[in-house]
N, C-alpha and C positions, 0 to 999 in steps of 0.2 A: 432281349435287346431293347434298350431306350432307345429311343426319337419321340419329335417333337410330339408328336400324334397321341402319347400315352404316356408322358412326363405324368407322375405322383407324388407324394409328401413322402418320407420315411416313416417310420412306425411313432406315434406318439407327436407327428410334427404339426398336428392340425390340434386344437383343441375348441369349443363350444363357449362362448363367453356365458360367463356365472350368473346366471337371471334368478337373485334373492328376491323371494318377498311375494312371489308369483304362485301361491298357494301351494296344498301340503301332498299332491301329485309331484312338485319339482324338487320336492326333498329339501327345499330351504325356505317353506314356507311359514305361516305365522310368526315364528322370531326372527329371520332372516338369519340363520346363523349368528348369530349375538347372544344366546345363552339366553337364561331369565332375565331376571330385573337387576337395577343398580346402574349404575352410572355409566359405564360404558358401552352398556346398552341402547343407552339413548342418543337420541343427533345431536351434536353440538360436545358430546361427552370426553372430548378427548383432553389430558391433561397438559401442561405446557413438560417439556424437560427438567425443567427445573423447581418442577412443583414437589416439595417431603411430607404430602398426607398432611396438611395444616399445621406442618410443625414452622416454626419460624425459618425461612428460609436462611440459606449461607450467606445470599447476596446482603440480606438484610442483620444478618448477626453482627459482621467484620465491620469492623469501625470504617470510616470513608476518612478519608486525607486529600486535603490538596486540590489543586485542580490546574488543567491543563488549558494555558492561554492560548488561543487558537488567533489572536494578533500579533503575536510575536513575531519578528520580524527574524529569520534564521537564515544566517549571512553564510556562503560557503568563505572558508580562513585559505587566505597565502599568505606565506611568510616571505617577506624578503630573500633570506639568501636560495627556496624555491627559482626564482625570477632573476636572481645571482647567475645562478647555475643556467637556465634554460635560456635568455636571453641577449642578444647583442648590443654593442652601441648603438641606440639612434630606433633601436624595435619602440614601436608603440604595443603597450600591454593594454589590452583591451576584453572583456569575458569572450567573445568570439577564438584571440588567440591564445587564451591561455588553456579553454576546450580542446584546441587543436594540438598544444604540446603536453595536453594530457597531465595538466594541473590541477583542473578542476573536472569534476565530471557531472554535476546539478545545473540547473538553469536559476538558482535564483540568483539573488544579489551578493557581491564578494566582496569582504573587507582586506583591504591588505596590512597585517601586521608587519610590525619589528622589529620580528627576532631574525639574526643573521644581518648581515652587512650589504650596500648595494655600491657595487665598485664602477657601475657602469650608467651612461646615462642613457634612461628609457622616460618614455614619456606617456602617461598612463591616461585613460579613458572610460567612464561606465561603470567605475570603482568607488567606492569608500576606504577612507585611509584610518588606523587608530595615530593618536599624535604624533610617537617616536619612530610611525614609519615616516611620514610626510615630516618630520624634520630630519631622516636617513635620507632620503628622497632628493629634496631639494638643497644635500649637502654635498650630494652626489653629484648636482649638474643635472639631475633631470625635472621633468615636469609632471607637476600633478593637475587634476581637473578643481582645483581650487574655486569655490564661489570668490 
């Protein structure tokens, strides 16, 4: 019967941390288990992953291309008839509501395209327009954030 008085480990549930290097009584003495000589033997000896035995690596074989502009400026896109569909007269469209009707799902900055038609007037805020939306736009009767 267990209680608290005579609680034990199970079989195998304790074990002795590995003391290398602690002379040739501890059975891992003079080479510390590392085998003889060569590289791996030694401190510092460990290879990277992607190291092929001095042969030219992959990374450096494959031709390189291009490269990725990290100023780019990456607009989330509405289309008009989007804004068509989701919107009332007299709604102001602003990135806050168009989050909320589940147009846009990113935080950065939103262009609103062209494509499709805008029958109703809304009046928009916080946005960038390409041309042929902001002349759909203010053909419509609504308002843009015009400088």
């Amino acid at each position: 019967m267990y209680n608290l008085s005579n609680l034990t480990y199970g079989k195998g549930g304790v074990k002795k941390k590995k003391r290398v290097a602690r002379g040739s009584g501890s059975g891992l003495g003079k080479t510390a288990g590392r085998g003889e000589k060569g590289q791996k033997s030694r401190s510092g000896g460990a290879k990277p992953r992607y190291f092929e035995g001095g042969q030219m690596p992959l990374y450096r074989r494959l031709p390189k291309r291009g490269f990725k502009n990290i100023w780019k400026v990456r607009f989330e896109v509405v289309n008009l008839k989007q804004i068509d569909q989701k919107y009332t007269d007299g709604e102001i469209v602003n990135p806050q509501t168009l989050k909320e009707k589940n147009i846009i799902k990113g935080n950065g900055p939103i262009k609103i395209l062209g494509d499709g038609n805008l029958t109703k007037k809304v009046t928009f805020e916080g946005v960038v327009f390409s041309k042929s939306a902001r002349e759909k736009i203010e053909n419509s009767g609504g308002k843009t954030n015009a400088e």
